[in-house]
The first five atom37 places (N, CA, C, CB, O) and aatype in JSON, in Angstrom:
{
  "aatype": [20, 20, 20, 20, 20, 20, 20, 20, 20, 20, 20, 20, 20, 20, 20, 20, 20, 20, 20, 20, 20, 20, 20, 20, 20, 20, 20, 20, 20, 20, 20, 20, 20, 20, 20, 20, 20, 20, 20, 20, 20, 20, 20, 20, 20, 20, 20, 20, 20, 20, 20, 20, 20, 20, 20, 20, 20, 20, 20, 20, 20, 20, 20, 20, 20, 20, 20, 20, 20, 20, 20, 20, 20, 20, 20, 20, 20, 20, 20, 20, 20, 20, 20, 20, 20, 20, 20, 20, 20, 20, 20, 20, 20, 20, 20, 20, 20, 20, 20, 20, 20, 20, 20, 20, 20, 20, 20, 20, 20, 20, 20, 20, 20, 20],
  "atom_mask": [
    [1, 1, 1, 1, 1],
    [1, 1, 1, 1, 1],
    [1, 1, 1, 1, 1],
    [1, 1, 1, 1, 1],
    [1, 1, 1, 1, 1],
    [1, 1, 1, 1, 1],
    [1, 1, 1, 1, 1],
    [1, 1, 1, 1, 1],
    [1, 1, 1, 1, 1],
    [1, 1, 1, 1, 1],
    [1, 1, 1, 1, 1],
    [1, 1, 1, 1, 1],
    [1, 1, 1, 1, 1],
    [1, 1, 1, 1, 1],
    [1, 1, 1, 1, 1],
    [1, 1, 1, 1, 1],
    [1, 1, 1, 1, 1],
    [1, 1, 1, 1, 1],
    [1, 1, 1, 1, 1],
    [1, 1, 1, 1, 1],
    [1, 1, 1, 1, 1],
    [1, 1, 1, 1, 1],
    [1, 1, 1, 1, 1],
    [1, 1, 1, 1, 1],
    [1, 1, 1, 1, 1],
    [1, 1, 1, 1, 1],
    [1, 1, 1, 1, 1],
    [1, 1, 1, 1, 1],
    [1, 1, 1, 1, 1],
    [1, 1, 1, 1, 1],
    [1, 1, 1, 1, 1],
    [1, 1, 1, 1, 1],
    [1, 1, 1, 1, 1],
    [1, 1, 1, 1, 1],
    [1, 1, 1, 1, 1],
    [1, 1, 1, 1, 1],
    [1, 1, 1, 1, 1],
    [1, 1, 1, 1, 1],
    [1, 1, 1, 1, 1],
    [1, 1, 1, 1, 1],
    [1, 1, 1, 1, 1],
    [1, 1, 1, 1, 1],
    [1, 1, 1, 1, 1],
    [1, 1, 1, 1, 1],
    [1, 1, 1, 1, 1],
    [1, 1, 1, 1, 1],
    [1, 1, 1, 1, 1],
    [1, 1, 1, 1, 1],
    [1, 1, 1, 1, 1],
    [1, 1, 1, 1, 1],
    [1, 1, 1, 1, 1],
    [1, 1, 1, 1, 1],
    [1, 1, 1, 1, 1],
    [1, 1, 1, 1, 1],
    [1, 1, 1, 1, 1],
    [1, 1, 1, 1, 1],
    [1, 1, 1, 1, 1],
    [1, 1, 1, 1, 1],
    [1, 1, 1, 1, 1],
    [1, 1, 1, 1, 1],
    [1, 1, 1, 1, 1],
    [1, 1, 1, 1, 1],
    [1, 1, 1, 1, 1],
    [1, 1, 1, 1, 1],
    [1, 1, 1, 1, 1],
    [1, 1, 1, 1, 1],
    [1, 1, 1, 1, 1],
    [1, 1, 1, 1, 1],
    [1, 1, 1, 1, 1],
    [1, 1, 1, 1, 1],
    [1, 1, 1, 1, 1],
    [1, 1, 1, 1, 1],
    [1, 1, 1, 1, 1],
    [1, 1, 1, 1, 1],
    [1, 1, 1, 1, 1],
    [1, 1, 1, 1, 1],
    [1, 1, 1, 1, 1],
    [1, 1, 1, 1, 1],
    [1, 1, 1, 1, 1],
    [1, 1, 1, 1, 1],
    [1, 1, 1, 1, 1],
    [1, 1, 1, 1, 1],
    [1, 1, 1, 1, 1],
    [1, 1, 1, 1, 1],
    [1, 1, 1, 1, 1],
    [1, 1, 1, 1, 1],
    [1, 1, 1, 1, 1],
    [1, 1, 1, 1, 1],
    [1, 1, 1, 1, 1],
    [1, 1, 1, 1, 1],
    [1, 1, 1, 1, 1],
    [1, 1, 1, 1, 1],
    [1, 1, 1, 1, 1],
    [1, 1, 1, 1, 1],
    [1, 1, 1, 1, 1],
    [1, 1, 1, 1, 1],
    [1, 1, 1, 1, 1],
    [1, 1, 1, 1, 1],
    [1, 1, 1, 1, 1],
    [1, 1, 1, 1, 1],
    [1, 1, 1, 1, 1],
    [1, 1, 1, 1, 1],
    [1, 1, 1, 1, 1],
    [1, 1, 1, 1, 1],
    [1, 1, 1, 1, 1],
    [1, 1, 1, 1, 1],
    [1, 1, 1, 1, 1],
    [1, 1, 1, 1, 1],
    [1, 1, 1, 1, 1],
    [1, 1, 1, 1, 1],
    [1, 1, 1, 1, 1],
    [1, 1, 1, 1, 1],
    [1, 1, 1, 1, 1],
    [1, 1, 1, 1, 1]
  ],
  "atom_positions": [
    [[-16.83, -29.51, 31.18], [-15.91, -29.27, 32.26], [-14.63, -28.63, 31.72], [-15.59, -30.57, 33.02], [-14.17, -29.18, 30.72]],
    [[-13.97, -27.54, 32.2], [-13.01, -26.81, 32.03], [-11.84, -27.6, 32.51], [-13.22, -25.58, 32.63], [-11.84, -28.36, 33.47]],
    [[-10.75, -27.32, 31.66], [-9.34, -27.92, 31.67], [-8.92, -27.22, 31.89], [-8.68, -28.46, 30.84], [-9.14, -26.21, 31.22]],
    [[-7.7, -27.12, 33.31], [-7.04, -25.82, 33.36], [-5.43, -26.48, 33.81], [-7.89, -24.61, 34.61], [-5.29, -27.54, 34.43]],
    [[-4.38, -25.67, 33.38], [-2.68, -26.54, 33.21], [-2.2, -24.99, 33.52], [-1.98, -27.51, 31.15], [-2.71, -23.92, 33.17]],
    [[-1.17, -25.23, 34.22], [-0.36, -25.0, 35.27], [1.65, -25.07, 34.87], [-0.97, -26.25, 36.38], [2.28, -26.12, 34.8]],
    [[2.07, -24.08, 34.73], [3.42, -24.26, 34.58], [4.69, -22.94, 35.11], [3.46, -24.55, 33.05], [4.58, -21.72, 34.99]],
    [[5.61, -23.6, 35.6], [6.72, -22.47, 35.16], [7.94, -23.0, 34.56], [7.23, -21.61, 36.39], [8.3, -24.16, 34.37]],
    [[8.62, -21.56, 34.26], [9.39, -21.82, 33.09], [10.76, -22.37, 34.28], [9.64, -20.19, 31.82], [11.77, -22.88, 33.8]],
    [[10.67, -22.24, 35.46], [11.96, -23.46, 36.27], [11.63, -24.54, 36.17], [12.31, -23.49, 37.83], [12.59, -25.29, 36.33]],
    [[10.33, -25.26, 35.92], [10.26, -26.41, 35.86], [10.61, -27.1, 34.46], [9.11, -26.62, 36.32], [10.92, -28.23, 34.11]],
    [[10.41, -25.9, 33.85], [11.26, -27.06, 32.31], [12.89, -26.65, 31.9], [10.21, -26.66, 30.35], [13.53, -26.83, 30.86]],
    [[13.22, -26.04, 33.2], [14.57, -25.47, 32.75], [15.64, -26.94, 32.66], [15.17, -24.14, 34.05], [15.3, -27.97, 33.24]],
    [[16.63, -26.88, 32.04], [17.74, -27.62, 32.1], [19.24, -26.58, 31.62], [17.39, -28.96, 31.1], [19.29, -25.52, 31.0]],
    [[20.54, -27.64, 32.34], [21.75, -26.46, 31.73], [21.12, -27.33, 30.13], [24.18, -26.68, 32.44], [20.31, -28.16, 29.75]],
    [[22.27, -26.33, 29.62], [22.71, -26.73, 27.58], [23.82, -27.2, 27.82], [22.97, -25.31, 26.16], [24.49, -26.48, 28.56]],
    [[24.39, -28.25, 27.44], [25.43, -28.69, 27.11], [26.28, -28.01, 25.2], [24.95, -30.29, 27.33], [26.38, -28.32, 24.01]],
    [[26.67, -26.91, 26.27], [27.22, -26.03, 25.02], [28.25, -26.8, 24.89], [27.61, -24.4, 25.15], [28.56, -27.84, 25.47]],
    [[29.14, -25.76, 23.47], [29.76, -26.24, 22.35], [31.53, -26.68, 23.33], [29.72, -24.76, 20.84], [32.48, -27.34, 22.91]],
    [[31.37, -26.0, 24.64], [32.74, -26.15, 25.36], [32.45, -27.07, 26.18], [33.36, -24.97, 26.09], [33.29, -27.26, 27.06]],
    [[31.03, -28.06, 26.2], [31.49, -29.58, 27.2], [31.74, -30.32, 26.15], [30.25, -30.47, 28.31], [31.91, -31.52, 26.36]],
    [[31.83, -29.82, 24.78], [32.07, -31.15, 24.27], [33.23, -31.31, 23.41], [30.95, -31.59, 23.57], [33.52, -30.77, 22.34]],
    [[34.03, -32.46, 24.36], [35.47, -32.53, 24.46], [35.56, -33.99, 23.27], [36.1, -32.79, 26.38], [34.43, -34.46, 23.18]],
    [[36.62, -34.82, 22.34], [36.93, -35.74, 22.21], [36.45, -36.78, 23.11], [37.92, -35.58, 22.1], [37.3, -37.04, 23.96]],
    [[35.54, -37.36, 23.19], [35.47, -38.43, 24.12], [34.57, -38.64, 25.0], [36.35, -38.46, 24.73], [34.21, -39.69, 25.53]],
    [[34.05, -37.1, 25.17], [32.9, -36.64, 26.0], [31.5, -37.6, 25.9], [32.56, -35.11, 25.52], [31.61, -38.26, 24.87]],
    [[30.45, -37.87, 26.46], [29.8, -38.71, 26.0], [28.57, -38.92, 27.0], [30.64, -39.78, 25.73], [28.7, -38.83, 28.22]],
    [[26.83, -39.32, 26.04], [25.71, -38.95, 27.4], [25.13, -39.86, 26.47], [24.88, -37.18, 27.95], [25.51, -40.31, 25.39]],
    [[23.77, -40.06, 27.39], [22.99, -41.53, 26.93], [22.19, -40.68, 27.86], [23.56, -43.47, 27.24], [22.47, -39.98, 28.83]],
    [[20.68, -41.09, 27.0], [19.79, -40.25, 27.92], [18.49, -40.69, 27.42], [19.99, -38.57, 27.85], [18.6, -41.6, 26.61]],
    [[17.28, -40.3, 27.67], [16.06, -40.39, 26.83], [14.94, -38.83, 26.76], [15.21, -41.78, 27.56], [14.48, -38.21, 27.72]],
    [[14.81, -38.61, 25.61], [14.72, -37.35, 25.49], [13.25, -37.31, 25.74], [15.27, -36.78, 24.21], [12.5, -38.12, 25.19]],
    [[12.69, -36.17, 26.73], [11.31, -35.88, 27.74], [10.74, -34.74, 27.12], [11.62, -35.5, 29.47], [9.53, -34.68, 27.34]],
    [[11.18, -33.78, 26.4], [10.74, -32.76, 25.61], [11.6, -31.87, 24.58], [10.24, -32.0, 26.46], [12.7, -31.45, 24.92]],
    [[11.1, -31.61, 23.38], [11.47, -30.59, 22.82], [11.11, -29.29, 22.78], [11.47, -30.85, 22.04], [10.19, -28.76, 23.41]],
    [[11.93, -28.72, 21.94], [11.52, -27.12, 22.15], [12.45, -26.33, 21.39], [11.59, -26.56, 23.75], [13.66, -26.5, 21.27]],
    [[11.58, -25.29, 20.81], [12.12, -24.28, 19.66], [12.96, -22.91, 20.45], [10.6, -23.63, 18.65], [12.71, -22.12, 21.37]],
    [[13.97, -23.13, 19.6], [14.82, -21.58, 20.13], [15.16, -20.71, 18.35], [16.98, -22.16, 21.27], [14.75, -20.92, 17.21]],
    [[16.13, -19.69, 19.01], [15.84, -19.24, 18.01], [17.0, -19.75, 16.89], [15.63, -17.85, 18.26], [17.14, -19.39, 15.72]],
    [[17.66, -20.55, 17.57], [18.94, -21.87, 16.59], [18.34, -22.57, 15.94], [19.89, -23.08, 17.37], [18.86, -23.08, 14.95]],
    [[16.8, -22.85, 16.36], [16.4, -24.58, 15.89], [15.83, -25.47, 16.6], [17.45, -25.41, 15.61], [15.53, -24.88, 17.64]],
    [[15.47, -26.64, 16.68], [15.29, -27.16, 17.66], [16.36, -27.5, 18.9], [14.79, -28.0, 17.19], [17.57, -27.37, 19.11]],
    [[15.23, -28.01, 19.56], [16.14, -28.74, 21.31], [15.64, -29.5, 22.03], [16.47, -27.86, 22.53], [14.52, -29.45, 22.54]],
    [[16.53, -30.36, 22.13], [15.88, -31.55, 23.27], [16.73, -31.75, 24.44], [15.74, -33.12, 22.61], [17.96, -31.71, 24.56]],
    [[15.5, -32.05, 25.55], [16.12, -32.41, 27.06], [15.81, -33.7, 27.08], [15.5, -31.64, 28.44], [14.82, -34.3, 26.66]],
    [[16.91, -34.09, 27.7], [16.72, -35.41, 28.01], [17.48, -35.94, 29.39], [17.15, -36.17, 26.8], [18.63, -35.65, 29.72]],
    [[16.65, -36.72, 30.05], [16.73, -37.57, 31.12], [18.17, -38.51, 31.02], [15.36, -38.45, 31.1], [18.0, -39.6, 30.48]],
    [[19.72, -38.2, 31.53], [20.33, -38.77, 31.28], [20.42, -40.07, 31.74], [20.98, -38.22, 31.32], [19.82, -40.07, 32.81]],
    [[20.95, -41.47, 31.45], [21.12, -42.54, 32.16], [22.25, -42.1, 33.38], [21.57, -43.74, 31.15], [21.92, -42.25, 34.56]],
    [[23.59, -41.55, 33.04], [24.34, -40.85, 34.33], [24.63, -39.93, 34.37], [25.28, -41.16, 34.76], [25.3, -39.42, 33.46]],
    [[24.34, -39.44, 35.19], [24.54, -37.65, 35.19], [25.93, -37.14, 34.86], [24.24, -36.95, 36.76], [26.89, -37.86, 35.12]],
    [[26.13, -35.72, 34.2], [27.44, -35.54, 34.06], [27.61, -34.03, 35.02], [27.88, -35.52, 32.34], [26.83, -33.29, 35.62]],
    [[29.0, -34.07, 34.77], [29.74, -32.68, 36.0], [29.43, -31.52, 34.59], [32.28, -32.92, 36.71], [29.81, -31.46, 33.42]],
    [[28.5, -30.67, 35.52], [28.92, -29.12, 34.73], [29.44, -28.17, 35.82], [27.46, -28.24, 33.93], [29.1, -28.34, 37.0]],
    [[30.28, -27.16, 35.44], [30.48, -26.65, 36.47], [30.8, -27.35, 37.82], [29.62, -26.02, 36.5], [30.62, -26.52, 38.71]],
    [[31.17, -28.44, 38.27], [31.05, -29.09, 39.23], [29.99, -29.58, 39.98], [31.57, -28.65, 39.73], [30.05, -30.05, 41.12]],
    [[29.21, -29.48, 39.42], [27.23, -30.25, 39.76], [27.47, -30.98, 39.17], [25.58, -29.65, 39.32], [28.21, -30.93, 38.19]],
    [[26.77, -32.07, 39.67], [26.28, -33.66, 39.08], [24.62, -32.68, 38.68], [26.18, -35.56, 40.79], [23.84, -31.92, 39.25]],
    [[24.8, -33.34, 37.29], [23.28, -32.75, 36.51], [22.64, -34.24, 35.97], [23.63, -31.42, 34.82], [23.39, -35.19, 35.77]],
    [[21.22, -34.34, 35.78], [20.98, -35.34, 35.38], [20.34, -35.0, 34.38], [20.54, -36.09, 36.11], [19.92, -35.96, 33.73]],
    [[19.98, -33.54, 33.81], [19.28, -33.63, 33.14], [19.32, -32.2, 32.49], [18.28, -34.17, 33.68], [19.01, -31.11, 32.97]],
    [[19.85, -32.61, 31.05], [19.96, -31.37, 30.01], [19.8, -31.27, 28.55], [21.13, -30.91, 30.09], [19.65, -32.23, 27.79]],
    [[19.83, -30.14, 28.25], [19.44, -29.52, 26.91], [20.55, -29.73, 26.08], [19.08, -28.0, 26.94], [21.69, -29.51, 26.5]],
    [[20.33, -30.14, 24.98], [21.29, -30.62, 23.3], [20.43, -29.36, 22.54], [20.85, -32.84, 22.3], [19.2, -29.37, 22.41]],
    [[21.44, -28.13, 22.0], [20.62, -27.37, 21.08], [21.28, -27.96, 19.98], [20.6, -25.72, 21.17], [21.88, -29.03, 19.92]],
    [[21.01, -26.84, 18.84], [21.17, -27.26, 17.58], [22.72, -27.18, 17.19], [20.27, -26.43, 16.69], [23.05, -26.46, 16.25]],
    [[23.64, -27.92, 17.87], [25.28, -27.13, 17.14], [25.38, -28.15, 16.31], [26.98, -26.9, 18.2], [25.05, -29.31, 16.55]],
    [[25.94, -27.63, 15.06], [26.06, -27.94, 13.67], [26.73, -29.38, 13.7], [26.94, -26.8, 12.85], [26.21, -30.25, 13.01]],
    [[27.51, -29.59, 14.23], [28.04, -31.58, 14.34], [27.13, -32.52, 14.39], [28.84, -32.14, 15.72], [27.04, -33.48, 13.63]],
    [[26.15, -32.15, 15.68], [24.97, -32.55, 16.4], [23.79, -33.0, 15.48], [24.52, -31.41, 17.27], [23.16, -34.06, 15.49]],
    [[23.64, -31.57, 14.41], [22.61, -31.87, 13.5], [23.03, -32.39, 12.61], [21.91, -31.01, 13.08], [22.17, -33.16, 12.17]],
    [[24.35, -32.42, 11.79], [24.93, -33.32, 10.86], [24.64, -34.77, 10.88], [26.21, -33.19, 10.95], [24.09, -35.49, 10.05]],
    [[25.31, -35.1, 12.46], [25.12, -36.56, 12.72], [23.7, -36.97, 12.28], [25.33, -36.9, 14.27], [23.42, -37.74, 11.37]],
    [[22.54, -36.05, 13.4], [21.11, -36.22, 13.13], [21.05, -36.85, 11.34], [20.25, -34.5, 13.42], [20.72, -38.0, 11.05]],
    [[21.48, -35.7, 10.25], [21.08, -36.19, 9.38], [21.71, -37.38, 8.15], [20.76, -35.23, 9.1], [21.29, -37.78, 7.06]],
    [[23.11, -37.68, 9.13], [23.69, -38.87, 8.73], [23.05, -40.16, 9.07], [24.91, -38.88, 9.21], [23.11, -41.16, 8.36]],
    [[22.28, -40.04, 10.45], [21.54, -41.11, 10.46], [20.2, -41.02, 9.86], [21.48, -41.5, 11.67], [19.25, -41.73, 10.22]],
    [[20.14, -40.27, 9.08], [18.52, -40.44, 8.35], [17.11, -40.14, 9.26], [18.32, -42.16, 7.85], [16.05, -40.77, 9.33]],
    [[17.69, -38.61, 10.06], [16.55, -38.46, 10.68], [16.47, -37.14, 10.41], [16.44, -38.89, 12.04], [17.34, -36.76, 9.63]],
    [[15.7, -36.3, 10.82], [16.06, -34.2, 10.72], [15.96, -34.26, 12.11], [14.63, -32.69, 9.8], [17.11, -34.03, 12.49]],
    [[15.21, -34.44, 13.13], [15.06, -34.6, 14.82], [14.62, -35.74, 15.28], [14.14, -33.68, 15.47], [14.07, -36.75, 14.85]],
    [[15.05, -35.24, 16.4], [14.71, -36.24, 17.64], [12.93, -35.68, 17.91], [16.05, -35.88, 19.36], [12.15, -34.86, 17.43]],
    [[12.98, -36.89, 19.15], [11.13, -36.92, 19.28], [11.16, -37.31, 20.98], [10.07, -38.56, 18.01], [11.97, -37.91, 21.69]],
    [[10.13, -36.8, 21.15], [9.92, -37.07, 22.76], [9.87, -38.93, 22.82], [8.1, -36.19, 23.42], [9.17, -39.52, 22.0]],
    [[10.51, -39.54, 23.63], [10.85, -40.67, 24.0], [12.23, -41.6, 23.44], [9.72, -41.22, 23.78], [12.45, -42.71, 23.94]],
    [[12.97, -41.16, 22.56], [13.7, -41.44, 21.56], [14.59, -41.62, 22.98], [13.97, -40.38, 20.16], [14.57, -40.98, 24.03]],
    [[15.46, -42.88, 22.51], [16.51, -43.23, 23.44], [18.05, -43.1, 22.36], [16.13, -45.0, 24.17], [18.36, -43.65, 21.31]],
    [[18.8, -41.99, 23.32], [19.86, -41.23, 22.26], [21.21, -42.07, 23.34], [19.76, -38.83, 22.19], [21.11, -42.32, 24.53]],
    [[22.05, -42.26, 22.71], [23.74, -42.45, 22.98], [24.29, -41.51, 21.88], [24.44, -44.25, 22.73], [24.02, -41.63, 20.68]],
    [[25.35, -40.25, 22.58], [25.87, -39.69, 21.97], [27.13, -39.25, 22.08], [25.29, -39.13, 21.84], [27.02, -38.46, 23.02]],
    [[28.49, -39.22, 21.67], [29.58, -38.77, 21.95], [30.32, -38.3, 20.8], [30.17, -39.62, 22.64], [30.37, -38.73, 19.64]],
    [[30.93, -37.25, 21.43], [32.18, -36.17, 20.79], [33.84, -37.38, 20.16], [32.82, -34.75, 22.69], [34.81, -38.01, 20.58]],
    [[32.98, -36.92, 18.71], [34.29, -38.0, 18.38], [35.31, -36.91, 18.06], [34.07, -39.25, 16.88], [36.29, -37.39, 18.63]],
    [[35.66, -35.91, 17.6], [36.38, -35.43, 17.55], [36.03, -33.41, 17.52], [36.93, -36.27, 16.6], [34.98, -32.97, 18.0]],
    [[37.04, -32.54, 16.91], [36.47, -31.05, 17.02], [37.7, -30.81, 15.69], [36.65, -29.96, 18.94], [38.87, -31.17, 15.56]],
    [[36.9, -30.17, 14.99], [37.61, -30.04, 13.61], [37.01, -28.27, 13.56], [36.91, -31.43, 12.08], [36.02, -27.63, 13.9]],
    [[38.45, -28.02, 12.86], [38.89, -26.37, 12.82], [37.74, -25.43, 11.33], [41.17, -26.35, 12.24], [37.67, -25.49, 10.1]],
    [[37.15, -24.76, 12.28], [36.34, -24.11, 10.98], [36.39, -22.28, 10.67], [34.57, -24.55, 11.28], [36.55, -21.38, 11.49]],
    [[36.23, -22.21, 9.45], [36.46, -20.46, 9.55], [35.88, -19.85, 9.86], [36.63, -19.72, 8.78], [35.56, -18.92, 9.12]],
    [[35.3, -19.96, 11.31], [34.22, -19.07, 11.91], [34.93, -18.88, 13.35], [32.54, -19.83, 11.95], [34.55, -18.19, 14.29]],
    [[36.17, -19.76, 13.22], [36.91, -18.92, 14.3], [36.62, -20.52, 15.59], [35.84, -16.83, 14.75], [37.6, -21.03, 16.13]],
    [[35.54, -20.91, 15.79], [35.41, -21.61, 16.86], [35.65, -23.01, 16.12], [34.04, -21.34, 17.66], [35.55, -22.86, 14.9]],
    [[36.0, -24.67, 16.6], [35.94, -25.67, 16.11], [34.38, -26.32, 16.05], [36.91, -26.33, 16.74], [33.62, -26.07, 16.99]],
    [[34.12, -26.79, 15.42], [33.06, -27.37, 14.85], [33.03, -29.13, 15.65], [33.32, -27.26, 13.01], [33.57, -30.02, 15.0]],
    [[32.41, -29.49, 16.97], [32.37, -31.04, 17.55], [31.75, -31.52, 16.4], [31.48, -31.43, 19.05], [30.78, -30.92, 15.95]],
    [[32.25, -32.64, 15.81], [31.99, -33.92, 15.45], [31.42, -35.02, 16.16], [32.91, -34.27, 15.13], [32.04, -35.58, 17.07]],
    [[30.3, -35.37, 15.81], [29.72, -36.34, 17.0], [29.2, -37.71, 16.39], [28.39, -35.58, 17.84], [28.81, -37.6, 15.23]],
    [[29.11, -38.91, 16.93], [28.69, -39.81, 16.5], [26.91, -40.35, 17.58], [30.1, -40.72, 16.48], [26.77, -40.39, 18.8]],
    [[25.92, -40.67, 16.53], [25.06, -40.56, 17.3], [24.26, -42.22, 17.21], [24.27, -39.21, 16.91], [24.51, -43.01, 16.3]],
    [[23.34, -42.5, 18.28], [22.91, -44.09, 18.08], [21.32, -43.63, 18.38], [23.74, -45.5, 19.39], [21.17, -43.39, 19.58]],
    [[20.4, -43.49, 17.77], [18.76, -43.42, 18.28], [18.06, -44.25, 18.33], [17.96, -42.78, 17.72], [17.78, -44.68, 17.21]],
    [[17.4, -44.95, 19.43], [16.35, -45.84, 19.55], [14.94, -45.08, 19.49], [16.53, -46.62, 20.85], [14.73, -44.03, 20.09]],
    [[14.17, -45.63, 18.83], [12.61, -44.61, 18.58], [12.04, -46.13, 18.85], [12.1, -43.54, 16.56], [12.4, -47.17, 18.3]],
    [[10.66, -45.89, 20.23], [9.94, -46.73, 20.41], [9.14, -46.61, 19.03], [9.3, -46.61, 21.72], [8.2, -47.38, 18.78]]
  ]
}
């Protein structure tokens, strides 16, 4: 019997929580539903516990790419990525000045892996 799967690319869309939502203090708790390769690196969406304002939408559900704080943290806690089901708490501890012109978020991260 033939298997046949079905998709579009709106159904796996989410915003990115780029490098300008993330403020000092800023902060999401979520559980991550899929990854996916860009051409940065990896990315994960995840199912937030409360939705946050982009643009003035309540969103519940978005994309973490690869910005360099993000993956630091990742490998301060002794991981290289996240994994589909991983329960993430994450917030912008601070934004420190780098010579590439833009600040570099600092983030502190907590992962639960069933």
């Amino acid at each position: 019997m033939n298997k046949q799967f079905k998709g579009r690319t709106e159904d796996a869309d989410s915003v990115f929580l780029s490098a300008d939502f993330w403020k000092p203090g800023a902060r999401i708790a979520g559980k991550v539903i899929r990854t996916f390769e860009s051409e940065n690196g990896p990315c994960y969406v995840l199912d937030l516990v409360n939705p946050v304002q982009i643009d003035g939408e309540s969103v519940e559900q978005v994309s973490i790419g690869n910005l360099t704080g993000f993956r630091m943290a990742l490998q301060a806690a002794s991981i290289d990525r996240l994994q589909v089901s991983d329960v993430v708490h994450l917030e912008c501890t601070g934004l420190k000045s780098t010579t590439k012109g833009s600040p570099r978020a600092n983030f502190e991260i907590e992962v639960t892996r069933p």
